[in-house]
N, C-alpha and C positions, 0 to 999 in steps of 0.2 A: 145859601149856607156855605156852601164854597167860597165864596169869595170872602165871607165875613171869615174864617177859616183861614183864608191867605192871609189878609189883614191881620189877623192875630200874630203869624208865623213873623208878618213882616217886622210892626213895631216889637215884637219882642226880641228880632236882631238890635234894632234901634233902640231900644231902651238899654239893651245888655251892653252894646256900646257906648252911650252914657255913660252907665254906671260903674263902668271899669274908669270912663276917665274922672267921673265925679270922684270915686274913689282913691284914687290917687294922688288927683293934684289937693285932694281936700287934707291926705297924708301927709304928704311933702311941705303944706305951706301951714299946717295948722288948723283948718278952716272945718269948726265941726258941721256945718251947714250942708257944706260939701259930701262929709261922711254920710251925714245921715240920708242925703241923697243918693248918694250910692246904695245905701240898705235898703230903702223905699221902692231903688229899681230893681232887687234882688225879687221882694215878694209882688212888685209888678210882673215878673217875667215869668213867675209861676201863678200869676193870674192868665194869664194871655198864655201859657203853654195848657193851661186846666181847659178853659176855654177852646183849646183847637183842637186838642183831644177829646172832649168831648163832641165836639161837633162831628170828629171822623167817627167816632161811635156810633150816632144818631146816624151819620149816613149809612153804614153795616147795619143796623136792625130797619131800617127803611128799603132798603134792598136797596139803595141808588145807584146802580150800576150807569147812570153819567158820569157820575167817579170812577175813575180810571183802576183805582186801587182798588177799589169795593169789586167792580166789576171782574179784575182780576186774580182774587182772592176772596171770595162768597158766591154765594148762589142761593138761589129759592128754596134749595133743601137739606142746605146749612141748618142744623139744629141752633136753637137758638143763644146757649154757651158756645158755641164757636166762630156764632157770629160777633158778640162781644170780645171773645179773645183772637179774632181774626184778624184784628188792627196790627199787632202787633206781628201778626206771622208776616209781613212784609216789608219790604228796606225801610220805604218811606213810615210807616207806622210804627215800627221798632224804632228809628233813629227820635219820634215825637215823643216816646214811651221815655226813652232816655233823656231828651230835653225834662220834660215834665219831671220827673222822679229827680235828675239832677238839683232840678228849682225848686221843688218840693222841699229838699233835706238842707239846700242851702238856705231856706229862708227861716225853718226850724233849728239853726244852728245858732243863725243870727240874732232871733232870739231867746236864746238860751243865755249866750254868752254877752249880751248886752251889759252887761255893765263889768265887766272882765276882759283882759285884751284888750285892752283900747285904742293901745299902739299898734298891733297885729293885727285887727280884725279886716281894716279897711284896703289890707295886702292879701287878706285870704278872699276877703269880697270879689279881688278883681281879679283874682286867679278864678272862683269858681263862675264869674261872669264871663272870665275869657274864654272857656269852657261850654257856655250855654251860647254863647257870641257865636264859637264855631259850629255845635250843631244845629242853632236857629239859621244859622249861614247854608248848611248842607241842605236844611228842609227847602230853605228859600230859593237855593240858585240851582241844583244839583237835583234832589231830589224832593219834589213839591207832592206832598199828600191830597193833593186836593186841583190835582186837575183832571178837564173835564173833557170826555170825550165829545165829537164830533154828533155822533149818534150811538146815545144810549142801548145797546144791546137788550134783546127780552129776556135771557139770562144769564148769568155769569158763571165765569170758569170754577167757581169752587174751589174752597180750602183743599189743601194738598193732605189727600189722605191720610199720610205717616202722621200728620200732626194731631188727627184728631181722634188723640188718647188726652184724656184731664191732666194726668201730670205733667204731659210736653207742653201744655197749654199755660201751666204753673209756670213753667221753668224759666222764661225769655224775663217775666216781671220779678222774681227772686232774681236769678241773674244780675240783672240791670241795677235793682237796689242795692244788691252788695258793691258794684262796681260804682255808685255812683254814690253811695256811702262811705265808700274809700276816698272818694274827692274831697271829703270833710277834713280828716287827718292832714291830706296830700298838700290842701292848699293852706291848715294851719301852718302846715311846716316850712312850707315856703314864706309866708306871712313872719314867722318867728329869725326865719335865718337872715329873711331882708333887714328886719329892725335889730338883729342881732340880739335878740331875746332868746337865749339857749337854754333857760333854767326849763322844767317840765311842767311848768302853769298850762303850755297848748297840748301837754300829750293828756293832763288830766280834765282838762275841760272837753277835746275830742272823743278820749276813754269808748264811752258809751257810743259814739259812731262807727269808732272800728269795730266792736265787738257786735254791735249791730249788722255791720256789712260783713265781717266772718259769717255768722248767723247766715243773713239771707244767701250768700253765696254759696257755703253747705249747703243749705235747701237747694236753692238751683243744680248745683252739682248731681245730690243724690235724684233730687227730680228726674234729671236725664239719664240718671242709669238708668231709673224703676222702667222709665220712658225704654230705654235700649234692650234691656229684659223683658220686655211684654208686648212689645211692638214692630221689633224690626226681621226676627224670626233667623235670628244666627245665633241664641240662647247665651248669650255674655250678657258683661252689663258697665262692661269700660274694654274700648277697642284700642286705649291709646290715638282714636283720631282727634287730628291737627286742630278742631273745635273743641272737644273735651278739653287737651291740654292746655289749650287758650283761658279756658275758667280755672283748671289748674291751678295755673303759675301764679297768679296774684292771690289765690287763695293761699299755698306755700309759703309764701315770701309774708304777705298778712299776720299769716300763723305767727310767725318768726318773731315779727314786730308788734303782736301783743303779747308774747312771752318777755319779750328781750326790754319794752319798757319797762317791768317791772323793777330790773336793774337800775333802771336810771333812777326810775322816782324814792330808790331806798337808800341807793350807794352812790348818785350820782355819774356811774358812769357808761359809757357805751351811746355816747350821745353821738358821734360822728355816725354810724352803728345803725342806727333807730333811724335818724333823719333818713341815713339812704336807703334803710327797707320800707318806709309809707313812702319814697319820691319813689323806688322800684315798683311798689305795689298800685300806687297811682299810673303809671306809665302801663304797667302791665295787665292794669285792667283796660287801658284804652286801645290796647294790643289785642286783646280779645276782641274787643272789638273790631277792629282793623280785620281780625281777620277773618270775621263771620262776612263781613260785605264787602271783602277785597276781591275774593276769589283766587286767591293767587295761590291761594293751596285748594286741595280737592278733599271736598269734609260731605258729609250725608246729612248736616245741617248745618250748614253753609248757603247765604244766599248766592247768586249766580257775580259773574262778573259785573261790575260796575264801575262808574267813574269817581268811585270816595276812594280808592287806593292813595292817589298823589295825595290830598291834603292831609289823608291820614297820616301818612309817610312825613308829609313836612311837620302836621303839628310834633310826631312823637319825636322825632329826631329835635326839634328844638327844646323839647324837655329834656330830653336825656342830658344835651349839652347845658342847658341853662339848668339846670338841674345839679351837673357836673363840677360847674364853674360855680358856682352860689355854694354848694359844701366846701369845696377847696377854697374859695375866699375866706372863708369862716374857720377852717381847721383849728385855727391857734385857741377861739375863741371856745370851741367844742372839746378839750381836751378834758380825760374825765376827772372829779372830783376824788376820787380813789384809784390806788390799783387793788388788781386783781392779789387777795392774800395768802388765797393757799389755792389747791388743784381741787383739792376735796371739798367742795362746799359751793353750796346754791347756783353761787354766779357762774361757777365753772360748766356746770351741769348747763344751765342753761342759754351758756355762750355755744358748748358742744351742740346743745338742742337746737340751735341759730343753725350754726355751721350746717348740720342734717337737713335744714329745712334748705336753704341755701344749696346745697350740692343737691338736693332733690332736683327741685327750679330748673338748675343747668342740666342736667341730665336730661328731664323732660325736653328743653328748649331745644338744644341741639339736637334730637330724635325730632321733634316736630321742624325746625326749618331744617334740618341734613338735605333734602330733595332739592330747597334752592339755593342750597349753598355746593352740595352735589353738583346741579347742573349750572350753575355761575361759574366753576372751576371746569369739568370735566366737558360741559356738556349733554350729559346724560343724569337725568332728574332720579336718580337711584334714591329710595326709601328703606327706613327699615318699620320694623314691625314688633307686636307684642313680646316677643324670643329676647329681642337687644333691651327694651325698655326693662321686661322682665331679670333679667341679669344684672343688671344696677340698682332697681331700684325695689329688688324684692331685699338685699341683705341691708340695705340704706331705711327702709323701715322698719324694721326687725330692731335696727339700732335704735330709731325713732323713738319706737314704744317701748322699749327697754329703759331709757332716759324720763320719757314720761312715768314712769313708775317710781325712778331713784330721786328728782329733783325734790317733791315735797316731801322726801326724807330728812334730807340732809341740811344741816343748819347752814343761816348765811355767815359770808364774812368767811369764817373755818369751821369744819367740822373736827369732832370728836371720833377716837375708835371706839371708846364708851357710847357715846352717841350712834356711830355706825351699826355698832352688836345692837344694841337698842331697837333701833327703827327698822333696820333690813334683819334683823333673826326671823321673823314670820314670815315675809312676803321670800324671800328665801327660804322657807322650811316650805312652802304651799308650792313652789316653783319646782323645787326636790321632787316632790311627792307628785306631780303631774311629767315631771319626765320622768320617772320609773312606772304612773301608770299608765303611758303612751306608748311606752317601750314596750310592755307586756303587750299592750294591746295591738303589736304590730306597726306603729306609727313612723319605727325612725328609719321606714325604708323612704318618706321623705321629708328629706334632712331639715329644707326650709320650712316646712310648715311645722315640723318639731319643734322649733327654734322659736317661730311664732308664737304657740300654744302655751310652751313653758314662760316664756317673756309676759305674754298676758295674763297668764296665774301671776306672774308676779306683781303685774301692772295692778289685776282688781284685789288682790291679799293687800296690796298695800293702800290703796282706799278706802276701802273696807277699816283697816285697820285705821286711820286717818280719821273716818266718820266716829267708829266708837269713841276711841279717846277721845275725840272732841265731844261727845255725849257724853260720856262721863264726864268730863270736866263741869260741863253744862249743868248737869245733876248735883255734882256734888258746888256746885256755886247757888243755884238757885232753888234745889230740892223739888226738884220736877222731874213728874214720868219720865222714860224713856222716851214713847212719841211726842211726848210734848219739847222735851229738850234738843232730838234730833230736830225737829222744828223749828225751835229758836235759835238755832245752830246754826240751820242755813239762813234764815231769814237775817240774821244780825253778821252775817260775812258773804253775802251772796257769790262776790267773785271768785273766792277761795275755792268754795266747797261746788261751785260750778264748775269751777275747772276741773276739781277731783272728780266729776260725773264726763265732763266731755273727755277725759282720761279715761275714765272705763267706759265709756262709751264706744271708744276708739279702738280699742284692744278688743272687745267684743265685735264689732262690725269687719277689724282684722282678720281674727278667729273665723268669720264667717266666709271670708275671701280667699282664707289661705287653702280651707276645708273645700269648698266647694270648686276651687283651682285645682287643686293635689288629688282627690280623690274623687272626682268626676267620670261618670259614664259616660260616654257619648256614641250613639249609632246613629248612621246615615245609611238608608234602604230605600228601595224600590219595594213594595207592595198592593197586595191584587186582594179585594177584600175578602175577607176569612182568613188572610195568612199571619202569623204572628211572626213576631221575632222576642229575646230573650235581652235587656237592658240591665246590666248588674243582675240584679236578686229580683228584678220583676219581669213576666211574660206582657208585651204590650201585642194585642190583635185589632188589626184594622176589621171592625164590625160590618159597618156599611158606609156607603159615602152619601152627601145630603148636599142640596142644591137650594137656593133659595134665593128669590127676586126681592129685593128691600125695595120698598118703596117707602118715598118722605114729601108732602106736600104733593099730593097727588103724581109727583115725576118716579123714574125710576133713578135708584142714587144709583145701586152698585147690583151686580149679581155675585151671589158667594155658592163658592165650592168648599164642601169639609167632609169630613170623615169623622162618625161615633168611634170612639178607640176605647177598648176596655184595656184596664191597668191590672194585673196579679201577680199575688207575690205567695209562693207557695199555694198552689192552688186556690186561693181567697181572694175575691173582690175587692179590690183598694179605690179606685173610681171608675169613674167614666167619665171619657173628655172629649168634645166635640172641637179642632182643629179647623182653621176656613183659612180660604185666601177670596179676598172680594177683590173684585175688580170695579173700575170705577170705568164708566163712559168719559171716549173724550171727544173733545167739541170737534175735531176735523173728519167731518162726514165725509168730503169729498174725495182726504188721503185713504182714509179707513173702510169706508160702506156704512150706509146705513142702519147693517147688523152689525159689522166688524166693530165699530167704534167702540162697542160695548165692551171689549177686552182688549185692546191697544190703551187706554187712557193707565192712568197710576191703578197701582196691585198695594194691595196691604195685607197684613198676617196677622190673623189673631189665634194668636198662641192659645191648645190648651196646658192649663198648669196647675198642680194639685200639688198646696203648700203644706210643708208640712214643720213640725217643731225640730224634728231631726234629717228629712231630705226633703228635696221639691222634685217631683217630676214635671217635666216639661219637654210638651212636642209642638213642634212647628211643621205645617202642611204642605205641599204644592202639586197643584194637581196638574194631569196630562190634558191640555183641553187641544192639542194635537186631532185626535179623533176626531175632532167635533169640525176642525176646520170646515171637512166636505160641505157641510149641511151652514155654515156661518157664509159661505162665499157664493153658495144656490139663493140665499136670502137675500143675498145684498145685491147680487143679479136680477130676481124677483124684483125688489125694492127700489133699487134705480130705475129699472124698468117702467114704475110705474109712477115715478114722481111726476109732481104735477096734474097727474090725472085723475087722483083718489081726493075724497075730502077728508082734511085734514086729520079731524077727529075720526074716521075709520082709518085712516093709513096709520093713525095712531094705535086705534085698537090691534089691529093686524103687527103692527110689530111685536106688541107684547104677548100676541098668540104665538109666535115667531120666536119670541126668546124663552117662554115656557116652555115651546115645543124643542129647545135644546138642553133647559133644564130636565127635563122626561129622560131624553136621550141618552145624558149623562147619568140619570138613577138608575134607568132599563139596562144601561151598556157599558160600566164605570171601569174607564180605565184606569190603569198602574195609575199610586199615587208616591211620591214620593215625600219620605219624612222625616224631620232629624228630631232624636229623641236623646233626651239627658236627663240622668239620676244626679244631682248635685247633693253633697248635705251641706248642713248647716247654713243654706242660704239667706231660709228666714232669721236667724240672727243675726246676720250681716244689716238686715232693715233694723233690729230691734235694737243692735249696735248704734245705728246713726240715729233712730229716736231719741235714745238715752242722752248721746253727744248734743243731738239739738236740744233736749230739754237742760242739758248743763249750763248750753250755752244762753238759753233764753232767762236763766234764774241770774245768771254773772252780767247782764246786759240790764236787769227790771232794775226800776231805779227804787235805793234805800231812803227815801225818805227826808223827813228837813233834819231827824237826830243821827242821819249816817257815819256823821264822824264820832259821834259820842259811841255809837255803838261798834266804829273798829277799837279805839282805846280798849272797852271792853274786852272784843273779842280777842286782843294781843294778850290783856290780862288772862282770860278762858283756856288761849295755846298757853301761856307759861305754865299754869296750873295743872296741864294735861300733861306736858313733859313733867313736873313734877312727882304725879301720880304714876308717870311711866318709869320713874326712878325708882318708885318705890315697890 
């Protein structure tokens, strides 16, 4: 299986090589033989990537620790979802994850657009073949999935604890998809500026790929908070680490470039604009990736050092230049079809909305490389931290979503003050009326999250207000219910009225961050159980502590220590939540002892947490197993002692008499635990926030249908009708 496995990886370098040049010289001289040979090696290379993928699978649920990978990353008591999703938690598996899914979306593209682009296609063919060239190159020379150890181990090292929560498991393939659904745009766009095809036929036939790779990209993003909130036991859920911002920036820059084509496709312009935010966004997603397997920053998921640094380095650097160089040839050609008419109207709004997403980006970028740009100049790799990111880019999104609110106000081309009274008197009277009762209620002792709150009244007043009128319209065009016409509202304009939801989706999920930033509890204690301490408005008391040997396929996986912790607020029972930190065994008997290994290998935290509609409590555990040292290192004296001389299966039973008898010890004799405990509010809205946004986002992505266009005419006829009604 291995080798059939390499053999895949191989000719699918060799095919993708091909078919960049089939593609090309088939361009250059005419020869549609040539093209369609090129396309043919498109869905070859995602047959032969499905294919190796696949087989590294089958080796993960076979347990084949002869595979180096497997062996290195599974184990016999690996539950069996994480052995499926264990492929991917390592270099070589990730980097196939990304082949595949790249080949995947480039071969559904190419179908799509078969009989459109005809001049273009066979220039985007060999940009996203040059693409799969190089990582089928990385698998092949660098990093090979599929080699074989010498001797097969009897078990393997197992997945890395941290990882094995279901959302962190989610996040690597969302990730990967939006970044390699961004490759669609990236190389239409190179494709269009080769042939000097600038009109917007490639941003609307790609449309549905960017909005798709936003989509899964959100998902991966919030995946790794929910992942950093529930799993890592430091109670945040964005640290600003140099991985996070890596998915960041091309989601930012993304953003930007599917606001800002709307311009082009209306008014004609902003097309230099556009090109350079999908060639940014395409670069900046293969940056993220660069920098998960570079190692060249220090991230908490981050694989380790490796040798993909240099090619990474040379592919991006030749993008950016060939990139650089391919806009500037073309300038004259890109120059837009309109200027800009007034300051007050649509474009304006969402050239400023560019600009925000854009200076976000930069901010971000230089906080995340500062350490080796830091130590390139000074020598001293100095970083900064949440404090400096927080001071930029908390009033930069304040601004964000205050724009998000004003744009689908304001008419294109020019606005009216008629028009301005009109659309903003509500969402301005609702924004009023929430900073006077925030004020009351104590709120503008902090200033930014004030600011926030009032902006997002105004954000969802004004969708709100956005949705009815266009139901009214709806009603009085076709004399249909209320739900029936919100209905056909969205259904007959999906992307519109998607975005008006991933707008208040976004304002709510803000609302939830600013809230739980600003007005957070937080205690950090030492406690001895029966002792309580007082968090905000609740009494939290360490009950008792609780010990416990997991076992999984007859091995022992981990041993976890936790503590029952009763939660009250005002004398009343609100929960009770059991806090653990499990330790996992690690394979170096020899370093560790026979007992010790049991609590040297990876530690994980599982958070208790009690969510609520208005706060979340949440405590993360760690206990003193100090104590216990005496009694772990008479054991492993014992145990050495007597290797070799016991039979296997009683030296076995006698250990786990051995690790019981220090879970006892730990009930009978339970030391100081230490705990950090946070009253956050609003958290859960912050998740109900980014629901909302994803479901806008997945309604403005579902495709309308073979009558789509008839039904925007319509839907432009339904807004006129609504502003008329608003006149009236």
């Amino acid at each position: 299986m291995a080798t059939f496995g390499s053999a895949c990886l191989i000719l699918a370098f060799v095919v993708a090589l091909y078919g960049i040049g089939a593609s090309l010289i088939g361009a250059s001289r005419g020869r549609a033989d040539l093209i369609a040979s090129g396309r043919r090696a498109v869905f070859a290379v995602a047959g032969l990537a499905a294919a190796a993928f696949l087989v590294l699978e089958i080796a993960f649920l076979r347990d084949d620790f002869a595979n180096e990978v497997v062996a290195t990353h599974s184990s016999t008591t690996t539950p069996l979802f994480y052995k499926l999703s264990a492929a991917w938690s390592s270099q070589e598996g990730s980097l196939l994850l990304w082949l595949f899914l790249l080949s995947i979306w480039s071969s559904l593209v190419l179908v799509l657009v078969r009989k459109r682009l005809r001049d273009v296609t066979p220039y985007a063919t060999a940009v996203l073949l040059g693409l799969a060239a190089f990582f089928a190159g990385l698998l092949v020379f660098l990093e090979p999935p599929f080699e074989v150890l010498p001797v097969a181990p009897v078990e393997g090292t197992g997945l890395n604890p941290l990882l094995r929560h279901p959302s962190m498991m989610i996040h690597p393939p969302m990730l990967y998809s939006g970044y390699t659904l961004f490759a669609i745009p990236f190389a239409f766009a190179i494709g269009a500026l080769w042939v000097r095809r600038v009109d917007a036929e490639w941003i609307r036939s790609t449309r549905r790929f960017a909005l798709a790779a936003w989509l899964f990209l959100s998902i991966g993003i919030l995946l790794g908070a929910r992942w950093s909130y529930a799993e890592l036991g430091w109670g945040g859920y964005w640290a600003w680490d140099p991985v996070e911002n890596a998915s960041l920036m091309p989601w930012l820059i993304g953003t930007a470039f599917i606001h800002s084509v709307m311009i082009q496709e209306k008014r004609g312009m902003l097309k230099v604009w556009n090109v350079s935010l999908i060639l940014a966004t395409g670069i900046l997603c293969l940056l993220g990736t660069f920098l998960v397997r570079s190692g060249i920053l220090q991230s908490i998921h981050a694989f380790g050092a490796s040798t993909l640094g240099v090619p990474f380095i040379v592919l991006i650097t030749l993008l950016i230049f060939g990139s650089i160089a391919l806009v500037a040839s073309r300038r004259e050609m890109l120059q837009s079809d309109h200027k800009l008419d007034s300051l007050w109207s649509r474009e304006s709004i969402f050239l400023a909305n560019n600009i925000m997403f854009v200076g976000l980006c930069l901010v971000v970028w230089w906080g995340t490389f500062f350490p080796l740009i830091s130590e390139a100049i000074t020598g001293d790799p100095a970083s900064v931290g949440p404090p400096w990111f927080d001071r930029y880019v908390v009033p930069m999104t304040i601004i964000l979503v205050l724009l998000s609110g004003i744009a689908p106000l304001i008419a294109w081309r020019r606005g009216t003050l008629a028009n301005a009274r009109r659309n903003l008197l509500r969402p301005v009277v609702a924004a009023a009326v929430a900073l006077v009762v925030l004020l009351i209620a104590g709120i503008g002792e902090r200033p930014w999250a004030l600011a926030m709150f009032v902006v997002a009244a105004f954000v969802l007043a004004a969708v709100v207000q956005e949705f009815w009128r266009g139901t009214v319209a709806r009603r009085a065009m076709a004399g249909e219910s209320v739900p029936r016409a919100l209905q056909q509202l969205v259904r007959r304009n999906r992307r519109r009225y998607g975005g008006y939801l991933v707008h208040a989706g976004v304002a709510i999920l803000f609302v939830g961050v600013a809230a739980s930033s600003a007005f957070q509890d937080e205690v950090d204690t030492r406690l001895q159980a029966g002792q309580s301490v007082k968090v905000g408005a609740y009494d939290v008391t360490y009950v008792r502590p609780v010990a416990e040997l997991v076992v999984a396929n007859g091995d022992l996986e981990r041993i976890e220590f936790g503590a029952v912790m009763r939660v009250e607020r005002d004398g009343e029972l609100v929960t009770t939540m059991t806090p653990s930190r499990g330790f996992y065994p690690s394979r170096a008997v020899v370093a560790f002892g026979p007992v010790g290994r049991f609590f040297e290998g990876e530690a994980t935290s599982e958070v208790g947490l009690q969510a609520g509609r208005l706060r979340d409590v949440w405590i993360a555990m760690t206990p003193d197993i100090q104590q216990l040292e005496p009694v772990i290192e008479r054991g492993d004296r014992v145990f050495s002692a007597a290797a070799g001389k016991l039979d296997p299966e009683l030296e076995a039973t006698a250990l786990a008499q051995a690790l019981r008898g220090i879970t006892r010890q730990y009930l009978d004799d339970p030391p100081p635990a230490t705990f950090r405990m946070h009253v956050s509010p609003l958290v859960s809205w912050m998740w109900v926030g980014a629901i909302l946004a994803l479901l806008g986002g997945l309604i403005a992505v579902w495709p309308g249908g073979p009558d789509a266009a008839a039904r925007r005419v319509k839907a432009g006829y339904a807004a006129r009708v609504a502003q008329d009604l608003g006149r009236a």
